[in-house]
KOLNU-788247 format. One line per 8 residues: number of its first residue (from 1); their letters; for each residue x, y, z of N, C-alpha, C, O. Coordinates in steps of 0.05 Angstrom, whole numbers, plus 5000, padded with zeros to 4 digits. Each point is the difference from the previous one (the first is absolute). Example, Ala and Ser with C-alpha at 12.3 -4.5 7.8 and 13.67 -1.06 7.14 Angstrom:
2
1> as> 5264:4886:5156:4982:5024:5000:5018:5024:5000:5021:5000:5013 ~ 4972:5021:4973:5016:5024:5001:4985:5022:5014:5010:5022:5004;
This chain:
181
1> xxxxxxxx> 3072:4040:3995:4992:4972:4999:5024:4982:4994:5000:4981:4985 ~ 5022:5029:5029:5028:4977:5000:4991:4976:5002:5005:4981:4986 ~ 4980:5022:5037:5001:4964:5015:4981:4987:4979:5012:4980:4993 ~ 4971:5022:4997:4986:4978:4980:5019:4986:4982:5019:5005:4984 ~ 4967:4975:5027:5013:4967:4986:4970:4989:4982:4978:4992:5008 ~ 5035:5010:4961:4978:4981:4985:5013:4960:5001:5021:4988:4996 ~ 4965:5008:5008:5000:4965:4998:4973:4986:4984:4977:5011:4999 ~ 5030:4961:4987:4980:4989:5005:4986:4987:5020:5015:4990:5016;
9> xxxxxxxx> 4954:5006:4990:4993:4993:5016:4998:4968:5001:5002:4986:4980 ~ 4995:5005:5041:4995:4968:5007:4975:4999:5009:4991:5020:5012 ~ 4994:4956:4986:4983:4991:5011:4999:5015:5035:4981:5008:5013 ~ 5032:4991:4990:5002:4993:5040:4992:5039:5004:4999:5011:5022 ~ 4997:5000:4959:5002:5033:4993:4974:5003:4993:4990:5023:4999 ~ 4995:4954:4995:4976:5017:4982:4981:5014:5028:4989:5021:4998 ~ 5011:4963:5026:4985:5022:5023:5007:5015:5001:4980:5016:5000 ~ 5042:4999:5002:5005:5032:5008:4987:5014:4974:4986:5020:5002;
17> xxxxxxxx> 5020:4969:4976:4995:5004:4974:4974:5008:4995:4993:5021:4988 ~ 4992:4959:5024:4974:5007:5005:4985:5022:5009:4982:5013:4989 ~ 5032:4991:5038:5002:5027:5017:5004:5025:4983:4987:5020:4996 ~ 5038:4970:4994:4999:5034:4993:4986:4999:4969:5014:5019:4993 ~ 4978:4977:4993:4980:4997:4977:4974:5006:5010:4984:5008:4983 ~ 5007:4990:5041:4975:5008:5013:4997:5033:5004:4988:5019:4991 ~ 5031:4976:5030:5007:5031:4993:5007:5016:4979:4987:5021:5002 ~ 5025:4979:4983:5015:5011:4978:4975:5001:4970:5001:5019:4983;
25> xxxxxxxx> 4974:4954:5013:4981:4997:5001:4978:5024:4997:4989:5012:4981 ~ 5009:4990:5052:4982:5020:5014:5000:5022:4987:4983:5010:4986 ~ 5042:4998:5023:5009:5028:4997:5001:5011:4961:4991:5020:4989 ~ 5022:4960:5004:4989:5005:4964:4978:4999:4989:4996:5008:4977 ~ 4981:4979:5041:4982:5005:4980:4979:5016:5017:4977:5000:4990 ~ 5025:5010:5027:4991:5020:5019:4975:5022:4971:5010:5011:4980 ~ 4968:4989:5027:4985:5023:4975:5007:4979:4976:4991:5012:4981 ~ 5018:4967:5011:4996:4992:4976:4982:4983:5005:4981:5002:4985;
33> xxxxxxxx> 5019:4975:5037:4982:4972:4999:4986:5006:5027:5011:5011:5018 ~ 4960:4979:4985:4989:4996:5016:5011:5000:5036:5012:4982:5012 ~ 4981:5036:4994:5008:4997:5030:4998:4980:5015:5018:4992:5014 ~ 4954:4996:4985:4995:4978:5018:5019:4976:4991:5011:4989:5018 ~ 4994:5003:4960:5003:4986:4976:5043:5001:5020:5014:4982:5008 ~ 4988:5039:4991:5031:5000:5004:5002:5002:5034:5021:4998:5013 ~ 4954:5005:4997:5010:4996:5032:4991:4968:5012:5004:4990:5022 ~ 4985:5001:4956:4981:4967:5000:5050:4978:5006:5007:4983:5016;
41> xxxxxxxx> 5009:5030:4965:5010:4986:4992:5034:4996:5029:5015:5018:5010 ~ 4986:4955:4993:5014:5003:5029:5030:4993:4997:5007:4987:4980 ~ 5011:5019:5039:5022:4992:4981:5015:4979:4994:5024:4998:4995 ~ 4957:4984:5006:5007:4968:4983:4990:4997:4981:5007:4979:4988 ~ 4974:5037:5002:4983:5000:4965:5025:4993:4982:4992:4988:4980 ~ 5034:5014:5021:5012:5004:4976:5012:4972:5008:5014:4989:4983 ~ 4985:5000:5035:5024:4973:5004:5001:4973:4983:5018:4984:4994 ~ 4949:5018:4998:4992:4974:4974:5006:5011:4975:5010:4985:4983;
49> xxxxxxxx> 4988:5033:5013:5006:5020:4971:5035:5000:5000:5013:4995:4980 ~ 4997:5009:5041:5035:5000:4997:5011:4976:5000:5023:4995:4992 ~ 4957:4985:5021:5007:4977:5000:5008:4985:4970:5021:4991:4992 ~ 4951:5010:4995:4995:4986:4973:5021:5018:4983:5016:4986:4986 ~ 4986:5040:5012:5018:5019:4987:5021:4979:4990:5002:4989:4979 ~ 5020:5008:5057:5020:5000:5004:5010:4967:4991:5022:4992:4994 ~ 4947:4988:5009:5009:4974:4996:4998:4999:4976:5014:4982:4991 ~ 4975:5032:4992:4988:5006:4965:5030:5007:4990:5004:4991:4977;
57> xxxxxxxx> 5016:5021:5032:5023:5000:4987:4998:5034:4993:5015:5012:4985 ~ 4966:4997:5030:5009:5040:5006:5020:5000:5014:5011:4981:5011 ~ 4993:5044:4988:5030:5006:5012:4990:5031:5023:4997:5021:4987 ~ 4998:4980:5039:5009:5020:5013:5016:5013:5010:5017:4988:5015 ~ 4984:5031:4982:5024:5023:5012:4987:5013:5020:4977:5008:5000 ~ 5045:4994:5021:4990:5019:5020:5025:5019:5011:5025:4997:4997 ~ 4960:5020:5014:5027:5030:5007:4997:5000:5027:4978:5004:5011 ~ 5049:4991:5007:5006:4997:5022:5007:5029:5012:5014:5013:4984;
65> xxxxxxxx> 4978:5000:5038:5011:5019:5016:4997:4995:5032:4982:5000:5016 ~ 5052:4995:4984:5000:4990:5031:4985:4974:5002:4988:4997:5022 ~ 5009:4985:4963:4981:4980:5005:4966:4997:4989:4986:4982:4990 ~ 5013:5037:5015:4968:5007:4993:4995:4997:4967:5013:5012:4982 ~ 4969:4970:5015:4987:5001:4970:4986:5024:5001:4980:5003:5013 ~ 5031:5015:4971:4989:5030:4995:4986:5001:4963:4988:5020:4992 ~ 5015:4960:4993:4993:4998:4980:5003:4972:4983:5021:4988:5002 ~ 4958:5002:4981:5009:4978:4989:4988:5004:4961:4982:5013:4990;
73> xxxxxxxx> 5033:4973:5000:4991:4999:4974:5001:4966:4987:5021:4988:4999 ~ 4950:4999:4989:4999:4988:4988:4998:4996:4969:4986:5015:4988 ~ 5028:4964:4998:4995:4999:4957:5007:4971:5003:5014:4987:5015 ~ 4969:5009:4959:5018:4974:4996:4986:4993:4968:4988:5020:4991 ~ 5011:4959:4995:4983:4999:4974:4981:4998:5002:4989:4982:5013 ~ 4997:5045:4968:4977:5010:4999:4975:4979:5002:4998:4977:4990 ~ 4991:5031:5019:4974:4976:5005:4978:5018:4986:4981:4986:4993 ~ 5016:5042:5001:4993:5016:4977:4994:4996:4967:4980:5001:4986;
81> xxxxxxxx> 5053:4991:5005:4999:4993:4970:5016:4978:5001:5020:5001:5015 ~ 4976:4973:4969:5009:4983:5001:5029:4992:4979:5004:4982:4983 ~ 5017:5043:5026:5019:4997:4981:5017:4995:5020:4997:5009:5023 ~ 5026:4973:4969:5019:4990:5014:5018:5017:5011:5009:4996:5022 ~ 4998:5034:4959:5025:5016:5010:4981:5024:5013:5007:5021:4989 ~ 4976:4982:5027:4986:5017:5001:5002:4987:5034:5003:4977:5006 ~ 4995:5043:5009:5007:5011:5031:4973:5016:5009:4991:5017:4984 ~ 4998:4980:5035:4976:5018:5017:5004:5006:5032:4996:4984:5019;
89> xxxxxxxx> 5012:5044:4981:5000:5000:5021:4982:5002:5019:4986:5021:5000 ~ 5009:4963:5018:4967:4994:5012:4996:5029:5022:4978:5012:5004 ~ 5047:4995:5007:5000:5006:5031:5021:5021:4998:5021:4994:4988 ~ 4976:5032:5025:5012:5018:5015:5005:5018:5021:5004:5024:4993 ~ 4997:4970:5034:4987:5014:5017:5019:5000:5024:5012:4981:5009 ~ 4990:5051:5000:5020:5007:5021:4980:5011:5018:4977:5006:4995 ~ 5041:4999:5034:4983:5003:5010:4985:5032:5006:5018:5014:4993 ~ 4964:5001:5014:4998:5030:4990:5028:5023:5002:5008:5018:4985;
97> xxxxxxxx> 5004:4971:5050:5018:5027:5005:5025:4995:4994:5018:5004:5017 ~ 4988:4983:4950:5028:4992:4982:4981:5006:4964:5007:5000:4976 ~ 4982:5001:5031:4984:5004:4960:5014:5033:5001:4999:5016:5019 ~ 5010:4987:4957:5007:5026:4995:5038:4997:5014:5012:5022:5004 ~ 5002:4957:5001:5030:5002:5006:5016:4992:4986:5024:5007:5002 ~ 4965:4970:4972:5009:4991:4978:5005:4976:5005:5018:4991:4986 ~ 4973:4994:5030:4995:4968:5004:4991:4986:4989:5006:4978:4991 ~ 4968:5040:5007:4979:4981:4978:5023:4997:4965:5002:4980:4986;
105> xxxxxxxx> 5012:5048:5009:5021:5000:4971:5019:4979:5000:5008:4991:4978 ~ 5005:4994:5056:5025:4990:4999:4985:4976:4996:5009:4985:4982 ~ 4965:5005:5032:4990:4973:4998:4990:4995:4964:5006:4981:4986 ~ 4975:5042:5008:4997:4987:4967:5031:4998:4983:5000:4981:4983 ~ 5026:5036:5019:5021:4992:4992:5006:4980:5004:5009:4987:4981 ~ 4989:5004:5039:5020:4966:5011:4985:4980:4988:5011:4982:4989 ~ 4952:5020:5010:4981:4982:4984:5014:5004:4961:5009:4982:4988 ~ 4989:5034:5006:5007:5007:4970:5024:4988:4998:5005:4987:4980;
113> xxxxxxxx> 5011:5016:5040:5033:4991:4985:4993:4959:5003:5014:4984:4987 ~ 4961:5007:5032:5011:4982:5005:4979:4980:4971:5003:4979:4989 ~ 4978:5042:5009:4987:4993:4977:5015:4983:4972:5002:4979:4988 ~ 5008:5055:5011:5016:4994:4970:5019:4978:5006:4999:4981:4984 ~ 5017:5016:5036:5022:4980:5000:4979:4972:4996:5010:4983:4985 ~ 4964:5009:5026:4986:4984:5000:4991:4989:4968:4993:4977:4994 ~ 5012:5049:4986:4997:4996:4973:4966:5008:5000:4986:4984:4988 ~ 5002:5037:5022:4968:5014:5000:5024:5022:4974:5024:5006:4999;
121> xxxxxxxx> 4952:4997:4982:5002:5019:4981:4975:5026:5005:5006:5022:4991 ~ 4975:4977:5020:4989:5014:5012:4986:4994:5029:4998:4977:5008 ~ 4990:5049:5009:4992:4998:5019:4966:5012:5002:4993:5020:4988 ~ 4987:4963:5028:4973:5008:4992:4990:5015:5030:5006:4984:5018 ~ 4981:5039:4994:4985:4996:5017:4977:5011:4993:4993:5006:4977 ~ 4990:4996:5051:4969:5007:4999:4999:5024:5025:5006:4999:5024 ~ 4984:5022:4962:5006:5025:5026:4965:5001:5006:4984:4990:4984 ~ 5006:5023:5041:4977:5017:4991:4996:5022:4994:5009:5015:5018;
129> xxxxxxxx> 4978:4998:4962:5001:5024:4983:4997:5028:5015:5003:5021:4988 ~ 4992:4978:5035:5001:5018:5022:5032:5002:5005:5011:5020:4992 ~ 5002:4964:5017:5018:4997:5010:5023:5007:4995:5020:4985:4998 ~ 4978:5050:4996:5019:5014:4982:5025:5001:5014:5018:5008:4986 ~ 4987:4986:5034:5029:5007:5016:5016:4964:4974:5017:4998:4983 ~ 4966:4985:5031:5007:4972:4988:5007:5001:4967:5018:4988:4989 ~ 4969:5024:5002:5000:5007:4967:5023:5020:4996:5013:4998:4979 ~ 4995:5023:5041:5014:5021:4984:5034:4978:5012:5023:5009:4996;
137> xxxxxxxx> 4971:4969:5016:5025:4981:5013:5004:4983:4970:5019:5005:4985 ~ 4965:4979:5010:5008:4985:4975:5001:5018:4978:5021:4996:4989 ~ 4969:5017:5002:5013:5027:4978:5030:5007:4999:5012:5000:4978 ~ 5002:5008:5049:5023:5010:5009:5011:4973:4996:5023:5000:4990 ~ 4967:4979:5014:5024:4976:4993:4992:4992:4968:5006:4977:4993 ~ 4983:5040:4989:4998:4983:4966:4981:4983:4997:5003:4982:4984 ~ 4972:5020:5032:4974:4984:4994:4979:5016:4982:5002:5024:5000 ~ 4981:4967:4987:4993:5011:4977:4958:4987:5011:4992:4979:5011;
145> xxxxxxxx> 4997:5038:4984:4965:4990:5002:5001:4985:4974:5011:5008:4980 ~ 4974:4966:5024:4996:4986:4983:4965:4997:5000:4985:4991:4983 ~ 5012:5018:5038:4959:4998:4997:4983:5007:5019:5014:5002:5020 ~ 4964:5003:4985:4993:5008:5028:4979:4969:4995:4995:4989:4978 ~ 4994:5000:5054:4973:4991:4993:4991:4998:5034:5018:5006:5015 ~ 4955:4987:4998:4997:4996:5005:4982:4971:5022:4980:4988:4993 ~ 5035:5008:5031:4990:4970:5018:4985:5013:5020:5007:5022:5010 ~ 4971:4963:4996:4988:4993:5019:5014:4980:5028:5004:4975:4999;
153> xxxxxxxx> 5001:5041:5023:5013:4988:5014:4989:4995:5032:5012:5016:5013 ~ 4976:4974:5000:5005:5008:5026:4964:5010:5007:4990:4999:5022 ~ 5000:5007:4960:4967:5012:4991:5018:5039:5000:4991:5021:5011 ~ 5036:4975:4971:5003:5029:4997:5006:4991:4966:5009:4979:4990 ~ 4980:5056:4993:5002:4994:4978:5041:5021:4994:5007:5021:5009 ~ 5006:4963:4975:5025:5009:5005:5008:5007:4979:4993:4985:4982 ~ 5021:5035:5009:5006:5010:4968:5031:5002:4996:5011:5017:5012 ~ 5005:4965:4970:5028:4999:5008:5011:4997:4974:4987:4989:4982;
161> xxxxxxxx> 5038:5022:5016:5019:5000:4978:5018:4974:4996:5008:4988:5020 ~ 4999:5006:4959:5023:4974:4993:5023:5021:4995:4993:5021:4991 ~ 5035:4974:5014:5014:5020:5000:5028:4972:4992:5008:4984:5016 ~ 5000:5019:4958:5022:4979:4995:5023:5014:4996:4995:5024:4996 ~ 5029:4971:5003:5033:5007:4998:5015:4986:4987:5008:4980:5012 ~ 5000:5025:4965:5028:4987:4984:5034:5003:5013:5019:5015:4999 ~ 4970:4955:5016:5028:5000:5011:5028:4995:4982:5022:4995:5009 ~ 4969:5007:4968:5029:4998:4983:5006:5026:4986:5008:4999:4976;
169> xxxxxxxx> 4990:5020:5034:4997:5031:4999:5022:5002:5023:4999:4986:5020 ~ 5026:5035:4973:5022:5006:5017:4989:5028:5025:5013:5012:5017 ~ 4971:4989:4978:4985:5026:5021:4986:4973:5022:4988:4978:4997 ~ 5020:5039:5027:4996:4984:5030:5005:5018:5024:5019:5016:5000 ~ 4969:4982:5014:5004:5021:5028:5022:4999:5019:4993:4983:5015 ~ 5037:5028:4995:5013:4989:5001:5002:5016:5032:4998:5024:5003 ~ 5005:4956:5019:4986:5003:5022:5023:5014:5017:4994:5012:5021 ~ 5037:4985:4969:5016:5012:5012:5002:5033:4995:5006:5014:5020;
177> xxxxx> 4990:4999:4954:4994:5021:4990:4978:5015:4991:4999:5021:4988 ~ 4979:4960:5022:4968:5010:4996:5000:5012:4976:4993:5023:5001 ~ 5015:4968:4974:4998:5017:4973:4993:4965:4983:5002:4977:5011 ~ 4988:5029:4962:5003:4980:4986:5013:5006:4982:5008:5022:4992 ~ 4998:4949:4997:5028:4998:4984:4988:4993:4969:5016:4997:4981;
């Protein structure tokens, strides 16, 4: 995976963005969420959601190969807990045949480093509690369960973990040596 280029994204990005979050989407929650429910969703569902993100003062990252948006990651202040130094990462999603190459590791690195320089003292997400590949990913980067609960979403009942990280903690995933430090 030489050729991948992380950047931030621009506005003029959130369609492809879109695209591949549909897919990438699909394919993750495949046996976790409702079938109909994930084949109902087209690939412009995400373009008002990346929109408001991106004008809201989130920050996306996306991983370039050869051009192709093969992955994107969104955070920005938590809309979760209402503390000022506190970071939530909303969004992570590559697309299926790159999960498992360490893309998804180089993109939450580049979000974390850009965090802390941002002055976030921690980072918050929301996994679903099935979603052990996703869980055993924020573990390996220093995320900690802070609760389980469950939403009603969609007319599906959903059962999901809060999973937070002390980013002022010198342990971090370090994407050139896949080890943490």
């Amino acid at each position: 995976m030489d050729n991948v280029i992380l950047r931030k994204s621009t506005i003029q990005d959130i369609e492809k963005i879109s695209c591949q979050v549909e897919i990438s989407y699909k394919s993750a929650y495949d046996g976790l969420m409702d079938g109909q429910y994930l084949s109902s969703l087209s690939k412009n569902h995400w373009v008002p959601i990346l929109q408001e993100a991106i004008c809201g003062g989130s920050i996306c990252l996306i991983a370039e190969n050869h051009r192709e948006i093969i992955g994107s990651l969104v955070f920005g202040q938590s809309t979760t807990i209402s503390i000022a130094d506190t970071a939530e990462l909303f969004a992570i999603y590559l697309l299926p045949e790159y999960v498992g190459c360490g893309i998804g590791h180089k993109l939450y690195a580049e979000a974390e480093k850009m965090m802390v320089e941002q002055g976030f003292k921690s980072c918050l997400l929301e996994v679903l509690s099935e979603n052990t590949r996703a869980i055993q990913f924020y573990l390996s980067h220093g995320f900690k369960e802070m609760k389980t609960f469950t939403v009603t979403e969609n007319g599906m009942t959903l059962n999901c973990k809060a999973m937070i990280k002390d980013l002022q903690k010198d342990t971090y995933y370090d994407s050139q040596s896949g080890l943490k430090n």
